[in-house]
Structures are given as structure tokens and as C-alpha cells.
Backbone as a printed PyTorch tensor [residue, N CA C, xyz], in Angstrom:
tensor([[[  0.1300, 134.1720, -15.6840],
         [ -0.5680, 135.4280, -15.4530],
         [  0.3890, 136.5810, -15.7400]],

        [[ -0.0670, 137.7240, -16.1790],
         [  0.5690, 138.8780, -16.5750],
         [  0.7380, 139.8190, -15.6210]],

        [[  1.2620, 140.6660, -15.5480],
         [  1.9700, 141.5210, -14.1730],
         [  0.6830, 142.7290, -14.4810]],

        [[ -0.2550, 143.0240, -15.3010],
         [ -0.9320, 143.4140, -15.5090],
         [ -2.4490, 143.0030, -14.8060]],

        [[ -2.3360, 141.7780, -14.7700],
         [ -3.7590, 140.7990, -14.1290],
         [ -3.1260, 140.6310, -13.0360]],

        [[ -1.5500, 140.2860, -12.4160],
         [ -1.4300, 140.4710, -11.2080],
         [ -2.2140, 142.1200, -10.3250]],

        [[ -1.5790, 142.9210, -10.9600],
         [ -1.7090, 144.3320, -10.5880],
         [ -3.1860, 144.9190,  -9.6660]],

        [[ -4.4500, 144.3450, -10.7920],
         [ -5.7430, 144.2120, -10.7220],
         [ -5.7170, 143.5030,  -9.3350]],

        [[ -5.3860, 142.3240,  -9.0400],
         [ -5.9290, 142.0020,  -8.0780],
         [ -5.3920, 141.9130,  -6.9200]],

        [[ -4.3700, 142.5110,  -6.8540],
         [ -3.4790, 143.3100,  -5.6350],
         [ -4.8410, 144.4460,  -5.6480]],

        [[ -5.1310, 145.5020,  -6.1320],
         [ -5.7590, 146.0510,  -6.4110],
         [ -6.8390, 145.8150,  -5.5730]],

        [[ -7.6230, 144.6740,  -6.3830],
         [ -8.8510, 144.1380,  -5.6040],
         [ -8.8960, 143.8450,  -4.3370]],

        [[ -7.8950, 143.0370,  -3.8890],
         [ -7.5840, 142.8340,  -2.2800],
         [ -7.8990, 143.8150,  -1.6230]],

        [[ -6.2680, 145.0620,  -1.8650],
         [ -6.3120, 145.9020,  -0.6160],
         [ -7.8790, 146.8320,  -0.9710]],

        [[ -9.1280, 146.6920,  -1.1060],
         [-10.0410, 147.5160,  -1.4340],
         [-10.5280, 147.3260,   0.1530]],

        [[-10.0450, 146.1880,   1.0030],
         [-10.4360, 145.8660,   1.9400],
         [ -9.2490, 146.3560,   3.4520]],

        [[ -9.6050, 146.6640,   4.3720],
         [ -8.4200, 146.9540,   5.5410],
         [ -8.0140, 145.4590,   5.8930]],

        [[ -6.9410, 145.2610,   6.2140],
         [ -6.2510, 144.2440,   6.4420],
         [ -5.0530, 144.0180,   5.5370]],

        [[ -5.0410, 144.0100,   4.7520],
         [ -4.0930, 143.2930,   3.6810],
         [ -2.9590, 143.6280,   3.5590]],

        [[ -2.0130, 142.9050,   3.7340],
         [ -0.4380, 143.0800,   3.6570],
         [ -0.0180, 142.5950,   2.3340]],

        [[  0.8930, 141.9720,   2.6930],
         [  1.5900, 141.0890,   1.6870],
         [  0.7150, 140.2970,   1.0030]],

        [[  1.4290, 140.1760,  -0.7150],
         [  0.3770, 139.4050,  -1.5590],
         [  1.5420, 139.2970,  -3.0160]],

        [[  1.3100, 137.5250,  -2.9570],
         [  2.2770, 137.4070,  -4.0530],
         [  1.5890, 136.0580,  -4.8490]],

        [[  2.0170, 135.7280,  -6.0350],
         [  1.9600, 134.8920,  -6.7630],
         [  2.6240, 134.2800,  -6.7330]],

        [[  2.9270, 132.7130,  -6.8680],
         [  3.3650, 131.5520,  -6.9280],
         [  2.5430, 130.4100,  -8.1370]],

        [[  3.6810, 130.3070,  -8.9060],
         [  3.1760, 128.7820,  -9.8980],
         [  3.1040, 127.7790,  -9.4110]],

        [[  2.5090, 126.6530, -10.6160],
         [  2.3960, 125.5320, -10.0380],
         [  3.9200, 125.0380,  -9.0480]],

        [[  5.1990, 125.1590,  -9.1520],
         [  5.7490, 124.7020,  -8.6220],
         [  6.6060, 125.1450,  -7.3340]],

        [[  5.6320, 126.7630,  -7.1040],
         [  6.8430, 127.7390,  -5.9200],
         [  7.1310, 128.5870,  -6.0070]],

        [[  7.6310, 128.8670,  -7.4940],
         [  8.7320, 130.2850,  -7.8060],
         [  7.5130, 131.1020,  -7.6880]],

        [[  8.1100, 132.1570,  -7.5240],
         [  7.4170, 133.4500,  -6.9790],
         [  7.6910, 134.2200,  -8.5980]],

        [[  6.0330, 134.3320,  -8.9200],
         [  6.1990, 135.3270, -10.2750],
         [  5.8460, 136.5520,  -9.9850]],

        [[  5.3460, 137.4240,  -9.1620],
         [  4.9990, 138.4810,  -8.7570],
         [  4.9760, 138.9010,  -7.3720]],

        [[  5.5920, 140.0450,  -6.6780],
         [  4.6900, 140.1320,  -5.5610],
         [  4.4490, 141.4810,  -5.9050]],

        [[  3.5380, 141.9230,  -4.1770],
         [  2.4520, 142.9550,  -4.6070],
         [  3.8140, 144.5610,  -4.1680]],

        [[  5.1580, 144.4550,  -3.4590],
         [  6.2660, 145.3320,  -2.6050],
         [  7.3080, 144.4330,  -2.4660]],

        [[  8.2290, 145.1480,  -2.1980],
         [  9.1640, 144.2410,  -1.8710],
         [  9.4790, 143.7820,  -0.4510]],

        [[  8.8480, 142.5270,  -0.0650],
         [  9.2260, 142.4100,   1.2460],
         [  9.7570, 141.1590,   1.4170]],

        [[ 10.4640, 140.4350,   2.5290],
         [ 10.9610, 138.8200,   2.7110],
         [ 10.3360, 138.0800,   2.3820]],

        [[ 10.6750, 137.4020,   1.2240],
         [ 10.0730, 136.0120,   1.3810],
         [ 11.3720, 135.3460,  -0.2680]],

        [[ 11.8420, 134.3560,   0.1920],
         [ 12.6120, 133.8490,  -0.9740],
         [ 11.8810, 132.9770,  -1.4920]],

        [[ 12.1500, 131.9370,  -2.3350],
         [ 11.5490, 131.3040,  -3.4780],
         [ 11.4090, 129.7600,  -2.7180]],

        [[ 12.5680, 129.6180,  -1.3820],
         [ 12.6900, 128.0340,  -1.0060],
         [ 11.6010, 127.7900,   0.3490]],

        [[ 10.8330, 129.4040,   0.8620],
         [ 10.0630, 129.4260,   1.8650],
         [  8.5770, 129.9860,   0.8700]],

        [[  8.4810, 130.4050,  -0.7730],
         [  7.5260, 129.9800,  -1.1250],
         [  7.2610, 128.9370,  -1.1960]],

        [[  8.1900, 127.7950,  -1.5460],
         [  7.7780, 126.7640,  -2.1250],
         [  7.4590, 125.6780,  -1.3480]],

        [[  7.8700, 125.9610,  -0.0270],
         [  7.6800, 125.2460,   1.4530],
         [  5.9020, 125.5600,   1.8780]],

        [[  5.6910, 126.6260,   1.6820],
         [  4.1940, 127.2310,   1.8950],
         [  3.5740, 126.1540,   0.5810]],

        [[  3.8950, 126.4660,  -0.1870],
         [  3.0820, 125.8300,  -1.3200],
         [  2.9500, 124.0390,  -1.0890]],

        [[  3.8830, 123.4740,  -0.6940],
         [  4.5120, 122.2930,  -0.2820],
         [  3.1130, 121.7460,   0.5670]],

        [[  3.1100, 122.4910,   1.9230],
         [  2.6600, 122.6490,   3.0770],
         [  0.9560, 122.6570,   2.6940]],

        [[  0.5380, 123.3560,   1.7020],
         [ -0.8040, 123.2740,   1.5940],
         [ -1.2160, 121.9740,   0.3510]],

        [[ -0.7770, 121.7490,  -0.2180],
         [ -0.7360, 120.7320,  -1.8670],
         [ -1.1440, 119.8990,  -0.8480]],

        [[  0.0490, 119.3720,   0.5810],
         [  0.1570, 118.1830,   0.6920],
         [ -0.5440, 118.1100,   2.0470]],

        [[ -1.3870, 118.6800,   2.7850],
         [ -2.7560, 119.5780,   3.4350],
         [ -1.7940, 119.0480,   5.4850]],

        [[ -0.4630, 119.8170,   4.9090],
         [  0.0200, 119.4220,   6.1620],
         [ -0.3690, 120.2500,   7.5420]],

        [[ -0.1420, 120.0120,   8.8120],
         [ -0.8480, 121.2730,   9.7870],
         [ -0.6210, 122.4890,   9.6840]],

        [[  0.6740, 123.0210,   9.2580],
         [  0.7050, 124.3110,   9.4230],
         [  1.9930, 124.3570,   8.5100]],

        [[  1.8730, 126.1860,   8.2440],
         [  3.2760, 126.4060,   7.4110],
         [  4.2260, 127.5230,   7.6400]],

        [[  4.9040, 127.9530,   7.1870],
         [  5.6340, 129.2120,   8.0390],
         [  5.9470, 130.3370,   7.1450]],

        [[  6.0990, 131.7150,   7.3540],
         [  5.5200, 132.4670,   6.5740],
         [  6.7230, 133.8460,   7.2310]],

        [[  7.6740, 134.2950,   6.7390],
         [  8.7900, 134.6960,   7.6660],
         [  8.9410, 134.7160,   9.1680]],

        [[  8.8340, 133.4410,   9.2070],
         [  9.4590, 133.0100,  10.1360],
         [  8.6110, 132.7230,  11.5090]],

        [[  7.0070, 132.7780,  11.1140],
         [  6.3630, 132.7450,  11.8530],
         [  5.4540, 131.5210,  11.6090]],

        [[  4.8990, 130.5070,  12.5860],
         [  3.9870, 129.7600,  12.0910],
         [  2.5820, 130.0610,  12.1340]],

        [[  1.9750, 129.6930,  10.7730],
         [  1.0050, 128.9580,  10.5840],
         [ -0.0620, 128.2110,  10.9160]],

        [[ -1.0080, 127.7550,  11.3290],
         [ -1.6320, 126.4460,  11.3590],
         [ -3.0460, 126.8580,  10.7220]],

        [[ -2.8890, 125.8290,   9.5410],
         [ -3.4430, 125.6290,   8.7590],
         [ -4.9900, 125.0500,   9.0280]],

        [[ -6.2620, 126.0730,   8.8040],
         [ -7.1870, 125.5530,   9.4010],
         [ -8.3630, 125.2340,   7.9190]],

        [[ -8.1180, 125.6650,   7.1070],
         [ -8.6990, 124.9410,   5.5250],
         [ -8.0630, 124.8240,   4.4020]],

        [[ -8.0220, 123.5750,   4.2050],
         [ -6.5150, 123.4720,   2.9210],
         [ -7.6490, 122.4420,   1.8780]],

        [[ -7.8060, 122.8270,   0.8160],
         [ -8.5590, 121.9440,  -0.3880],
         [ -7.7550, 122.2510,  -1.8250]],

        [[ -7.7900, 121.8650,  -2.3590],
         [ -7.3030, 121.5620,  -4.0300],
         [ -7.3300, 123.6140,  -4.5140]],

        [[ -8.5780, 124.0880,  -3.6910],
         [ -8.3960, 125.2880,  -4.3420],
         [ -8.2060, 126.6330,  -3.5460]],

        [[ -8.1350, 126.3610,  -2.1850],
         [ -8.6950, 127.2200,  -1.3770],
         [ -7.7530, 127.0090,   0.1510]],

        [[ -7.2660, 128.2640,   0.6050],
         [ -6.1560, 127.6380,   2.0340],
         [ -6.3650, 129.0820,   2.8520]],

        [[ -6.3270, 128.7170,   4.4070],
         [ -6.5370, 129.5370,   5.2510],
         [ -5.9320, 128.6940,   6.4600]],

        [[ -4.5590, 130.2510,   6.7540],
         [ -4.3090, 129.5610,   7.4500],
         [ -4.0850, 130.7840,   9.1240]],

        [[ -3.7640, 130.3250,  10.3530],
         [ -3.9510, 131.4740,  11.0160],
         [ -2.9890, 131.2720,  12.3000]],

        [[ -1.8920, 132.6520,  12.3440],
         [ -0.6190, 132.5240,  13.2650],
         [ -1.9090, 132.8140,  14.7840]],

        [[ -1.9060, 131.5780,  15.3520],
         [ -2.8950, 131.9550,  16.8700],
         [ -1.9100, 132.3810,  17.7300]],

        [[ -0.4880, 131.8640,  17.9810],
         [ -0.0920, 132.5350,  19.3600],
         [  0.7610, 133.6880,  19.0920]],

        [[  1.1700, 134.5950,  18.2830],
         [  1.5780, 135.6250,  18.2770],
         [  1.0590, 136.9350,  17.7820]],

        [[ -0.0850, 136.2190,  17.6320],
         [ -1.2040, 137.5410,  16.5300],
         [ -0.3160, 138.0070,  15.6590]],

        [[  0.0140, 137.4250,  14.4900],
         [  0.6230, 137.5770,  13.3580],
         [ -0.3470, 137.6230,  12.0090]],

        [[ -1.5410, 137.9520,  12.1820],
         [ -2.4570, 137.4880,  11.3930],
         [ -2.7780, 136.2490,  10.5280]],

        [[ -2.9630, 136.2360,   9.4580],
         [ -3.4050, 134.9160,   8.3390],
         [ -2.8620, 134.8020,   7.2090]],

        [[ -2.9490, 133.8940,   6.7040],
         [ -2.5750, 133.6340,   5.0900],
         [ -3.3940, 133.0790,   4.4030]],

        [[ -4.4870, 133.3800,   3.4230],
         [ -4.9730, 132.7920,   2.6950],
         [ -4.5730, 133.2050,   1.4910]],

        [[ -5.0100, 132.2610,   0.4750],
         [ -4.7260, 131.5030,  -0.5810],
         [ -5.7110, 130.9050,  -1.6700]],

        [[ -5.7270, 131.2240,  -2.8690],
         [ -6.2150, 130.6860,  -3.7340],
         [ -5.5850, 130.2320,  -4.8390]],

        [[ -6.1850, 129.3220,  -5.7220],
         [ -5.6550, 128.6120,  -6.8700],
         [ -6.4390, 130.0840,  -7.7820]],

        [[ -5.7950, 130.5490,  -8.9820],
         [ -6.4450, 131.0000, -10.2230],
         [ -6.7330, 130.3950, -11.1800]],

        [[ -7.5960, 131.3080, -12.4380],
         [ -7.9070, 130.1900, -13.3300],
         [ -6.8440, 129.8050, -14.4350]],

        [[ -5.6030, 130.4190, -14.1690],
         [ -4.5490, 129.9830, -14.9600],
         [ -3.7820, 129.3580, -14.4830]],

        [[ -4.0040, 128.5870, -13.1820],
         [ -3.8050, 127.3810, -12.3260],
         [ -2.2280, 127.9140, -11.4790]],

        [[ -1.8760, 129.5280, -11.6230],
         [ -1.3280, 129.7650, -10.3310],
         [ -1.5900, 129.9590,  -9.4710]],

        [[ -1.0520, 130.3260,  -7.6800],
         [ -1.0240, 130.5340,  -6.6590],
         [ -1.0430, 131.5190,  -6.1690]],

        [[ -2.3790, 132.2810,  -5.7430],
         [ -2.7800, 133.6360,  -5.3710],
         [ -2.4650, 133.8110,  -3.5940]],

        [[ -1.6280, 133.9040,  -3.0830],
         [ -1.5240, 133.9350,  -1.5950],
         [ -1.1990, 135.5370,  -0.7350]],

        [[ -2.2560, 135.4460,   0.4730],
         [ -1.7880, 136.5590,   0.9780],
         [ -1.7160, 137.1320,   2.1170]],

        [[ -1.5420, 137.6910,   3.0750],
         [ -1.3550, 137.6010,   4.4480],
         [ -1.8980, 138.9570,   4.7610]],

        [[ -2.9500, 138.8640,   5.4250],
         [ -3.8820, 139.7380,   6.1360],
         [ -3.7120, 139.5920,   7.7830]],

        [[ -3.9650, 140.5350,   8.2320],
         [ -3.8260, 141.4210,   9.8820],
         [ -5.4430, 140.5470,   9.9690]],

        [[ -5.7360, 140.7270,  11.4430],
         [ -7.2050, 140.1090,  11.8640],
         [ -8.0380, 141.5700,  11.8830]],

        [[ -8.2650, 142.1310,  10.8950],
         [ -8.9720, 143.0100,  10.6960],
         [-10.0380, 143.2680,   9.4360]],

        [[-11.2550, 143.7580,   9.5400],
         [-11.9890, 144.1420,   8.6380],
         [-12.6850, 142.5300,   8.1770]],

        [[-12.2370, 141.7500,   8.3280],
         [-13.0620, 140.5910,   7.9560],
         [-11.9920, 139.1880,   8.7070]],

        [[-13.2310, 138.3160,   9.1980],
         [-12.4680, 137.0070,   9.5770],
         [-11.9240, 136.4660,   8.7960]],

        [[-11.3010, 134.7980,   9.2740],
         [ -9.9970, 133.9360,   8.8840],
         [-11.3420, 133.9130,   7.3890]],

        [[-12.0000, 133.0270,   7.0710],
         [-12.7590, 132.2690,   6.8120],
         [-13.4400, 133.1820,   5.5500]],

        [[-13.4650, 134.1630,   6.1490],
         [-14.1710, 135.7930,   5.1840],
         [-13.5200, 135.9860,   4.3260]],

        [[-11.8340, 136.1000,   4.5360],
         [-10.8040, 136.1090,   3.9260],
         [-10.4930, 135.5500,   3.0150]],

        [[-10.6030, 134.0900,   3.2120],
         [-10.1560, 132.8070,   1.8690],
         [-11.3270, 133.3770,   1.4090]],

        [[-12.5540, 133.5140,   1.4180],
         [-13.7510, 133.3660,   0.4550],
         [-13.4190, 134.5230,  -0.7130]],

        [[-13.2900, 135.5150,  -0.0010],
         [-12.7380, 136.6600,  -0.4540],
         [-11.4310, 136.7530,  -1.9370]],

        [[ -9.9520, 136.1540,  -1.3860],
         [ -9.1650, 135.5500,  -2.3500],
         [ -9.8090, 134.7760,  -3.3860]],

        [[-10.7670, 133.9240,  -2.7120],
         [-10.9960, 133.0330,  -4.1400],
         [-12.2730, 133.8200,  -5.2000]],

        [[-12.5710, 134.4530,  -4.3970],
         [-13.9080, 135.3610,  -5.6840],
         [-12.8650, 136.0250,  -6.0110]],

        [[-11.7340, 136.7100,  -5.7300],
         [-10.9960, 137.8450,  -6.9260],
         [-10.0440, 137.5600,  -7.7130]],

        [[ -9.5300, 135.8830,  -7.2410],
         [ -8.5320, 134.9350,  -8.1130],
         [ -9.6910, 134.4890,  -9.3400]],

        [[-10.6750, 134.5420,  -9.1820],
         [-11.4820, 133.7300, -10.0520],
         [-12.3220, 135.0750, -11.4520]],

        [[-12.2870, 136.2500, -10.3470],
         [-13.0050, 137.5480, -10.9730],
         [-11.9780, 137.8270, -12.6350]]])
């Protein structure tokens, strides 16, 4: 994907309240884009990525956990319950990278969210 088609759908996301952080990941981890510059290195993308491929309970996301409540081949939602850290969902694109992004519990649920990622990974 091009930093151009990334751009768009950073774009598309924040059209919604909630949305933080939002980065791209290939098939194997490395981080080809994010949306700012904030924490996250390439060995705790690839642990997230790890974590959903292989549909384990939960994953960690600076430094906070996870638990992973829908993980499929294309589609991941996952949600920090005891610190209100919000969510991470996740989609596959159609150029078979890793659309992931971490939303506050606002403006739309866990569940609203993934649906959401995957119509604008796919748009």
C-alpha cells in the first residue's frame, strides 16, 4: 500500500470520535506506516500481529493488555476491560496488509468498530 492510500484511510477512520492511533503492518509485522508518531516498535507490532494470526487470548499494545474478543482470518477486536484503555481493532486489506487501530470507548462500540475498519480497509 502507498502512503497515499494509507493517508485516505487514516482519513476515513478519524471521520468518527474515538480514534487514536492507527498504523499499518505487512504480512509479517514491520510497520509500513503509521497515522503520528507515537510508541510502538516493530517487535511489539509483530507480537500483536503474532497474537491475532494465531487467535491467541489477548495481546498487548504499549504496554497494556488486550483480550481479544474476535479474531478471524480477516477481522480482530480486541478490548483493554480493566483499565479502560480502550480497543484495538483490525483489519486485513485488499493488498493483504494489516490495517490496525486503537480507539477510546467512544462514539461507537467494540464490535461497531471492527465492522467499521473492515468497510474502510476494503473501501
Amino acid at each position: 500500500m502507498e502512503q497515499q492510500r494509507f493517508n485516505y484511510l487514516v482519513e476515513e477512520l478519524r471521520k468518527y470520535d474515538g480514534t487514536e492511533e492507527i498504523f499499518l503492518l505487512d504480512s509479517n509485522g514491520e510497520i509500513l506506516f503509521k497515522s503520528e508518531e507515537f510508541s510502538l516498535s516493530n517487535e511489539e507490532a509483530k507480537a500483536m500481529l503474532v497474537a491475532w494470526k494465531q487467535k491467541e487470548p489477548a495481546l498487548n499494545f504499549q504496554n497494556y493488555r488486550f483480550a481479544i474478543l474476535k479474531n478471524d482470518d480477516i477481522q480482530l477486536a480486541a478490548k483493554n476491560i480493566a483499565g479502560g484503555k480502550g480497543n484495538i481493532v483490525g483489519s486485513i486489506t485488499k493488498d493483504g496488509d494489516y490495517l490496525i487501530a486503537h480507539t477510546r470507548d467512544e462514539g461507537m462500540i467494540l464490535l461497531e468498530w471492527s465492522i467499521f475498519i473492515n468497510k474502510v480497509a476494503w473501501s
